[in-house]
PyMOL Python script that loads the backbone (N, CA, C, O; Angstrom):
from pymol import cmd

cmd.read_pdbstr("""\
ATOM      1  N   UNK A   1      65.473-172.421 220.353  1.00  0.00           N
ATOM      2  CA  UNK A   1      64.364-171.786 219.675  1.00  0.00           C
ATOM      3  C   UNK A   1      63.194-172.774 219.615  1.00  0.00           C
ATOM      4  O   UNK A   1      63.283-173.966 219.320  1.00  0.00           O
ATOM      5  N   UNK A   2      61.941-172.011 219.983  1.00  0.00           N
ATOM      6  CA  UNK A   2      60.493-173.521 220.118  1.00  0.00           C
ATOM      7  C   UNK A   2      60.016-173.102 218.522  1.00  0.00           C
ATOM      8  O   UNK A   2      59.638-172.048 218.010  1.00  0.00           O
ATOM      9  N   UNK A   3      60.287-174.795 217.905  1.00  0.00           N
ATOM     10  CA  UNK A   3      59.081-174.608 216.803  1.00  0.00           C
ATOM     11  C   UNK A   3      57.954-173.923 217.004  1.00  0.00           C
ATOM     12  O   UNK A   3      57.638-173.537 218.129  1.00  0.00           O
ATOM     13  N   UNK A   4      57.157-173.679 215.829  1.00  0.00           N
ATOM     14  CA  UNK A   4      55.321-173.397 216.357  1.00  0.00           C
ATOM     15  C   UNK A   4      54.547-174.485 216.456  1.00  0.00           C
ATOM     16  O   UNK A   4      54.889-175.627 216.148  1.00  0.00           O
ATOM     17  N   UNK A   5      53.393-174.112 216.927  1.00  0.00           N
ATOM     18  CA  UNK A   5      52.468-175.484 216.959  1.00  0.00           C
ATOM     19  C   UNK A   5      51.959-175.874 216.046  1.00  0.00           C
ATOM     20  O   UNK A   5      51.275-175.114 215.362  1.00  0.00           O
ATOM     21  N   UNK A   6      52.164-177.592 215.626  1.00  0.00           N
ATOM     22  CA  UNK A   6      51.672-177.992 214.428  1.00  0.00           C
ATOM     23  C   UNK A   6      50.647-177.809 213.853  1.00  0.00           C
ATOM     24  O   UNK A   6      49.910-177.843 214.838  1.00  0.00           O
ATOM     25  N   UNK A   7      50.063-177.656 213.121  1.00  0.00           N
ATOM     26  CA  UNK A   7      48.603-177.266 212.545  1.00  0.00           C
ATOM     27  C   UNK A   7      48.079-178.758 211.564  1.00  0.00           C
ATOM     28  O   UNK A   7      48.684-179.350 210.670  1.00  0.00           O
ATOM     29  N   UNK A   8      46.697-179.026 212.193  1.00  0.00           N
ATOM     30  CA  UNK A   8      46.133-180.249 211.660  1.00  0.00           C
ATOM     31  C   UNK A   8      45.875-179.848 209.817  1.00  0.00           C
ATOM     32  O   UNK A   8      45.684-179.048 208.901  1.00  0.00           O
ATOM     33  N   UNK A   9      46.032-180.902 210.217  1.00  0.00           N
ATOM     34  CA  UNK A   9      45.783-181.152 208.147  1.00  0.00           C
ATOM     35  C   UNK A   9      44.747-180.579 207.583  1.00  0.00           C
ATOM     36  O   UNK A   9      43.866-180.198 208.354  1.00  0.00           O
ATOM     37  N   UNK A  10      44.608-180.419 206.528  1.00  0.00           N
ATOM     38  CA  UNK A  10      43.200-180.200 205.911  1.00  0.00           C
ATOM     39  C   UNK A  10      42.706-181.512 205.610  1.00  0.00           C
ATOM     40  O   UNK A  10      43.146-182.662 205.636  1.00  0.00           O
ATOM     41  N   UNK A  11      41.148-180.669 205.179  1.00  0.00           N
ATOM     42  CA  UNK A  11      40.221-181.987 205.247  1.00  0.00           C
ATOM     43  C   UNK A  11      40.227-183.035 204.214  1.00  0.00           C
ATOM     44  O   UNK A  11      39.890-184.219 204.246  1.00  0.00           O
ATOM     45  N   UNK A  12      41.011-181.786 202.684  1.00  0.00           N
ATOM     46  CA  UNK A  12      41.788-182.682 201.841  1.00  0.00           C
ATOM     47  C   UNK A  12      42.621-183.820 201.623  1.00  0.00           C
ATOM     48  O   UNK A  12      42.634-184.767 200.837  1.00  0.00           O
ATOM     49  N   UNK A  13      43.459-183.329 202.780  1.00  0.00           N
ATOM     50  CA  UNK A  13      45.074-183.617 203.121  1.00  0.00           C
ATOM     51  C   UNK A  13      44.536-185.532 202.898  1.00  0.00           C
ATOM     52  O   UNK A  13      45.006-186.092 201.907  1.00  0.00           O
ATOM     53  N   UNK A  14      43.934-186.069 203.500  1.00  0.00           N
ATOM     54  CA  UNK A  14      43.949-187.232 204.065  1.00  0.00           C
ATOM     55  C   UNK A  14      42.462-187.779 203.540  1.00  0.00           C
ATOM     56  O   UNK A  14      41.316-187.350 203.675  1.00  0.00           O
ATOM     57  N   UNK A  15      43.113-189.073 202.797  1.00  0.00           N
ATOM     58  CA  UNK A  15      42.299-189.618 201.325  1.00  0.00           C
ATOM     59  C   UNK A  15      41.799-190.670 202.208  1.00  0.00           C
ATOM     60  O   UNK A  15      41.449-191.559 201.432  1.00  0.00           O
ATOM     61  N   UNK A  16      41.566-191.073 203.450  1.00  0.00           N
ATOM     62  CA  UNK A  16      40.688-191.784 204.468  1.00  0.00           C
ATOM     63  C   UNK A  16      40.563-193.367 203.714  1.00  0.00           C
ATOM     64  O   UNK A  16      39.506-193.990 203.608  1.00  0.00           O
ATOM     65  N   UNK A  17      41.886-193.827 203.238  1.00  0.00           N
ATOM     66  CA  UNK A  17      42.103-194.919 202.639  1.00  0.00           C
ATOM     67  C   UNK A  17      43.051-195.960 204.001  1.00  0.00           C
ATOM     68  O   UNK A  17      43.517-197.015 203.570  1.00  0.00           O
ATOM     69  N   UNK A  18      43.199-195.780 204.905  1.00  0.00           N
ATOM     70  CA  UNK A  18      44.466-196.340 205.661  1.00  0.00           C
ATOM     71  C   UNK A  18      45.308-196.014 205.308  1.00  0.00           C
ATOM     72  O   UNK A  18      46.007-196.959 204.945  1.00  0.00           O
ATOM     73  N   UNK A  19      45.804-194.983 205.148  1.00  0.00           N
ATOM     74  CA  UNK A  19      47.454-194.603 204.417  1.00  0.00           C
ATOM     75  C   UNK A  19      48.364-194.728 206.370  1.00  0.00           C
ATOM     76  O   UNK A  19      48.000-194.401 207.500  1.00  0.00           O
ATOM     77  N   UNK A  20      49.810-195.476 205.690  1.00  0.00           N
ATOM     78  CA  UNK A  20      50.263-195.906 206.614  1.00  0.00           C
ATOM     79  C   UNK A  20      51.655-194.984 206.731  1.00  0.00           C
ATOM     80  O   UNK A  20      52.451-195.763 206.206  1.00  0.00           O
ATOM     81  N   UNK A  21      52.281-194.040 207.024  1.00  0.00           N
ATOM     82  CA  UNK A  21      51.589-193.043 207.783  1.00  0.00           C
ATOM     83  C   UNK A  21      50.689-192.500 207.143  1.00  0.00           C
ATOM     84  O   UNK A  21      50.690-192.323 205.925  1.00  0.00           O
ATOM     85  N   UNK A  22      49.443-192.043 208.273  1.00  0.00           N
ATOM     86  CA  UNK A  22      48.559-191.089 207.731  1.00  0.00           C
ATOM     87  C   UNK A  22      48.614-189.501 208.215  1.00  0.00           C
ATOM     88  O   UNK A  22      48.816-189.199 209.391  1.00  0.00           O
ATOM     89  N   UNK A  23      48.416-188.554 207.193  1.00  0.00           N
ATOM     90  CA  UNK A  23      48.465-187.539 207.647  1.00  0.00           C
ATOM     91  C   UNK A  23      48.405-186.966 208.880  1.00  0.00           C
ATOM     92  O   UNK A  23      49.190-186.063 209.172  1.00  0.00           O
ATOM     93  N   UNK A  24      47.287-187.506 209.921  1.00  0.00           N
ATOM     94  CA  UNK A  24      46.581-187.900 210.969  1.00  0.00           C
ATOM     95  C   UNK A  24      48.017-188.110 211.942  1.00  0.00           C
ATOM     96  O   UNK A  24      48.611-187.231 212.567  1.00  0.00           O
ATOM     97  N   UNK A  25      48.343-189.534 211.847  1.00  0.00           N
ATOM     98  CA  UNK A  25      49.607-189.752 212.161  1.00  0.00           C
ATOM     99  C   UNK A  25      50.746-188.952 212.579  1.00  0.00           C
ATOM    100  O   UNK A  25      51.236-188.728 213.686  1.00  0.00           O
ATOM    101  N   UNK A  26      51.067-188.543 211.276  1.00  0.00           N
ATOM    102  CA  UNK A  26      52.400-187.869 211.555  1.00  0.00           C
ATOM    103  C   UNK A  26      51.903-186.306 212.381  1.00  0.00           C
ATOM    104  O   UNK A  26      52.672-185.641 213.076  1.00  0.00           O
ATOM    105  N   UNK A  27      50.703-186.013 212.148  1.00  0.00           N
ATOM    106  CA  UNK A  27      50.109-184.755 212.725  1.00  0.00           C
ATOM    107  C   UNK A  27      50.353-184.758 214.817  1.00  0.00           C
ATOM    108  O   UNK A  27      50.871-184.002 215.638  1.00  0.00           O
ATOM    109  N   UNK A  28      49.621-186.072 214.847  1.00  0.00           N
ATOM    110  CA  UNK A  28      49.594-186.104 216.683  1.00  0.00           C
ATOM    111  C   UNK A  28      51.153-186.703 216.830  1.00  0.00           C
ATOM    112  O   UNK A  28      51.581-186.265 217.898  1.00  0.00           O
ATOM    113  N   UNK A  29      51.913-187.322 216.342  1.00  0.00           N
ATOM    114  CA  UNK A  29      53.135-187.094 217.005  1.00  0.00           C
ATOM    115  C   UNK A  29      53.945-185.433 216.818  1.00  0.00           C
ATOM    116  O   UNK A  29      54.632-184.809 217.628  1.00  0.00           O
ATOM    117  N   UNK A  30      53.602-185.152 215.681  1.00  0.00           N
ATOM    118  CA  UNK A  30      54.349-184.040 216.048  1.00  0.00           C
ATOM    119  C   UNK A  30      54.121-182.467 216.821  1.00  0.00           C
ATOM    120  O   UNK A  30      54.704-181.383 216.804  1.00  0.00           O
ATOM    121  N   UNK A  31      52.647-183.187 217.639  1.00  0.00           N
ATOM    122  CA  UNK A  31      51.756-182.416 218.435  1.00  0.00           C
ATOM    123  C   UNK A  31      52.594-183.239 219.610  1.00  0.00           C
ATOM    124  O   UNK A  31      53.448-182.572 220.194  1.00  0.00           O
ATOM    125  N   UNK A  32      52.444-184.504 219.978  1.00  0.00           N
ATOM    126  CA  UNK A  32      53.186-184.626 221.239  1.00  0.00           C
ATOM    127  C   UNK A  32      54.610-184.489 221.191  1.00  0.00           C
ATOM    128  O   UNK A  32      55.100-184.969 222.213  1.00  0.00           O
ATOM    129  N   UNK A  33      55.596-183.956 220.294  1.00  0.00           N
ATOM    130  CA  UNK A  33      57.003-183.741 220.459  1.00  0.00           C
ATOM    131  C   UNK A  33      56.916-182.559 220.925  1.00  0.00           C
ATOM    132  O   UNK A  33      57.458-182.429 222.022  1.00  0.00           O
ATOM    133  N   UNK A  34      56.283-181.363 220.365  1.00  0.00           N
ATOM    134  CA  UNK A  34      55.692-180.074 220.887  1.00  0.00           C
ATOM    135  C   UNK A  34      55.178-180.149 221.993  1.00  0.00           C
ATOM    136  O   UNK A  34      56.141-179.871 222.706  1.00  0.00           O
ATOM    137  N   UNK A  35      54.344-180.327 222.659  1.00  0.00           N
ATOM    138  CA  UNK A  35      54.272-180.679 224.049  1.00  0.00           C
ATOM    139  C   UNK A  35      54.490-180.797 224.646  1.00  0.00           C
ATOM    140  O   UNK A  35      54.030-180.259 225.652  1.00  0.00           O
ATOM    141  N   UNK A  36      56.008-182.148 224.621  1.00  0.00           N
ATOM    142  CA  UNK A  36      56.789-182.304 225.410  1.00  0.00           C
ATOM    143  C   UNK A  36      58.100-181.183 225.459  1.00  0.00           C
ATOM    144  O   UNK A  36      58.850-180.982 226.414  1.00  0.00           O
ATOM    145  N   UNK A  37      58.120-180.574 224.212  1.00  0.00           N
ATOM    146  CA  UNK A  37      59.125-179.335 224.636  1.00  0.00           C
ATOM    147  C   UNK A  37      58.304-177.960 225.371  1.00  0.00           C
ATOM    148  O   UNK A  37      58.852-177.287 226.244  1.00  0.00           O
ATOM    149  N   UNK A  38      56.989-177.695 224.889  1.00  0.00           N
ATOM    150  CA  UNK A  38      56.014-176.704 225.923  1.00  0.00           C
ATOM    151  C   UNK A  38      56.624-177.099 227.510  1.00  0.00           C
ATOM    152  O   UNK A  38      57.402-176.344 228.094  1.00  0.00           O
ATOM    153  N   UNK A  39      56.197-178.244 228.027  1.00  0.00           N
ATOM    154  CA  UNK A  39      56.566-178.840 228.690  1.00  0.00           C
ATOM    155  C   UNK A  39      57.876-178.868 229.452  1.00  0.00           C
ATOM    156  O   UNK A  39      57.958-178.912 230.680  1.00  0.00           O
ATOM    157  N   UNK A  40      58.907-178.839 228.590  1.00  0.00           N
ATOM    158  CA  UNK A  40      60.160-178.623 229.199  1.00  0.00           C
ATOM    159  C   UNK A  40      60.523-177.648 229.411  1.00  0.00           C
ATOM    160  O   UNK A  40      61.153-177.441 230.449  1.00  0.00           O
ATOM    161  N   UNK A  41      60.248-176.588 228.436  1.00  0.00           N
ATOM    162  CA  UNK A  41      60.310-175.508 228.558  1.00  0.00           C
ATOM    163  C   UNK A  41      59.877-174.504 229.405  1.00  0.00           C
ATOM    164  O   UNK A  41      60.518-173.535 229.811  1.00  0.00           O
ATOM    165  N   UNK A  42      58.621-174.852 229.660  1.00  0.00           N
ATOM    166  CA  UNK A  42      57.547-174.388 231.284  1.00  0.00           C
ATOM    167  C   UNK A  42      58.390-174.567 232.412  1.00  0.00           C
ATOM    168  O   UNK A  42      58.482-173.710 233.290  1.00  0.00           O
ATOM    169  N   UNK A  43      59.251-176.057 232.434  1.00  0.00           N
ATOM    170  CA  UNK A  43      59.749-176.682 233.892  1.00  0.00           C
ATOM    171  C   UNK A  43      61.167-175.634 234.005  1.00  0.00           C
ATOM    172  O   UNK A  43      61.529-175.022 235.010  1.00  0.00           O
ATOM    173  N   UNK A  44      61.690-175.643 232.928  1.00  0.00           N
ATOM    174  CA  UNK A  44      62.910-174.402 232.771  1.00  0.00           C
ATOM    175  C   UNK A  44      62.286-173.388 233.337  1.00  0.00           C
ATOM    176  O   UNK A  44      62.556-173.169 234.518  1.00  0.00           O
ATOM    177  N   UNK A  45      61.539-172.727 232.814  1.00  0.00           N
ATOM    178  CA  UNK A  45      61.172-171.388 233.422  1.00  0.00           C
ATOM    179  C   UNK A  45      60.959-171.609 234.900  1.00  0.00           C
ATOM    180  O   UNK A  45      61.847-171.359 235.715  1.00  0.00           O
ATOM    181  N   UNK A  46      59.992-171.992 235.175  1.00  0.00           N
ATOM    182  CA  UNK A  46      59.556-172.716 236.752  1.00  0.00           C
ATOM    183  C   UNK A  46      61.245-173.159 237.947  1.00  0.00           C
ATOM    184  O   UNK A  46      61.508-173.029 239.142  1.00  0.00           O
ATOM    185  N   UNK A  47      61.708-173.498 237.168  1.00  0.00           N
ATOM    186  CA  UNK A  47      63.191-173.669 237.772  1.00  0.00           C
ATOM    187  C   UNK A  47      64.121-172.540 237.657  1.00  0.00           C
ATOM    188  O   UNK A  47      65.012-172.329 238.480  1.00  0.00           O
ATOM    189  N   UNK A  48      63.870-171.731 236.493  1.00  0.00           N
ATOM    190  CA  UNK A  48      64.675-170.508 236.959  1.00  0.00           C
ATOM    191  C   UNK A  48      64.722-169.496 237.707  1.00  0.00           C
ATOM    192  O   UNK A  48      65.651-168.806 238.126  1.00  0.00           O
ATOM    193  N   UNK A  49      63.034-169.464 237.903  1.00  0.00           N
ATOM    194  CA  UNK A  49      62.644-168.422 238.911  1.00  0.00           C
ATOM    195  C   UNK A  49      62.510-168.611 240.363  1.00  0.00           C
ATOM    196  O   UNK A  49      62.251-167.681 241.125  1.00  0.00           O
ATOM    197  N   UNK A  50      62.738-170.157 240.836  1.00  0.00           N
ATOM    198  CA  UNK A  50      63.027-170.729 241.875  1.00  0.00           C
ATOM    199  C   UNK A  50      64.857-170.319 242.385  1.00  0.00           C
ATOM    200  O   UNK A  50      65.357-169.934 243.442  1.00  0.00           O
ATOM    201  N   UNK A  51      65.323-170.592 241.245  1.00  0.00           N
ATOM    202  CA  UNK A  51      66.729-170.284 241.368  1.00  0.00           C
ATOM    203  C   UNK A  51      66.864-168.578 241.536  1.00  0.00           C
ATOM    204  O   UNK A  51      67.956-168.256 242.005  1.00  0.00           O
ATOM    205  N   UNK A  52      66.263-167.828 241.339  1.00  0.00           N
ATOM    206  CA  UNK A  52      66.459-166.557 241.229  1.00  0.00           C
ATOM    207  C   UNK A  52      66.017-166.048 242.780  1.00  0.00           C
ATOM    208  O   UNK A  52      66.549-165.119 243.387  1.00  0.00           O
ATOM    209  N   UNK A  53      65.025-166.804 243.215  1.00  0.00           N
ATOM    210  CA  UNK A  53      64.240-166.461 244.071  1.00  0.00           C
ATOM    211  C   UNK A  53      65.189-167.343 245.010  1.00  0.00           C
ATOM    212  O   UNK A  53      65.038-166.906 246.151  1.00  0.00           O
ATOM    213  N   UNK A  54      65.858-168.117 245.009  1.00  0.00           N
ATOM    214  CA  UNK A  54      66.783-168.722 246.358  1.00  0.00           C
ATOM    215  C   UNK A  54      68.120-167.756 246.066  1.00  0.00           C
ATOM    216  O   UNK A  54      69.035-167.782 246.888  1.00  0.00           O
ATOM    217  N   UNK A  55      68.169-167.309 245.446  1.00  0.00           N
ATOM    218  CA  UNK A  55      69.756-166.429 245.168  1.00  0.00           C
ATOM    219  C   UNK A  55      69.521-165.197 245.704  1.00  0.00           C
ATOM    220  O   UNK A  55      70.474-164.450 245.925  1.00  0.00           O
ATOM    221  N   UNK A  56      68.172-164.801 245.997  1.00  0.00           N
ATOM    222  CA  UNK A  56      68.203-163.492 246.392  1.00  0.00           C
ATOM    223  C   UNK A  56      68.268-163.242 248.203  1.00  0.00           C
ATOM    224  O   UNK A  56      68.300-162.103 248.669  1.00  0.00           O
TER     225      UNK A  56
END
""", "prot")
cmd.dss("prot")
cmd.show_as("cartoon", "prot")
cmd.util.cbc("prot")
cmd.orient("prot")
């Protein structure tokens, strides 16, 4: 099952002090973990229909 796509913080969210993680932070990694499953997930598809298409 694909998570949804993360949604950036509000403008609240993040008190623009250096907070270590910053909202910011934890936001773009969990934009590139998503990505990389978009990503995998695309190459799955892309490979199944190759496989479907050599089976026929």
């Amino acid at each position: 099952m694909m998570r949804e796509k993360p949604t950036p913080p509000e403008d609240y969210e993040c008190c623009e002090s250096g907070c270590s993680p910053c909202v910011w932070d934890t936001y773009y990694e969990d934009m590139q973990a998503w990505q990389a499953e978009q990503n995998a997930a695309k190459q799955a598809a892309e490979q199944a229909a190759v496989d479907v298409k050599n089976a026929e």
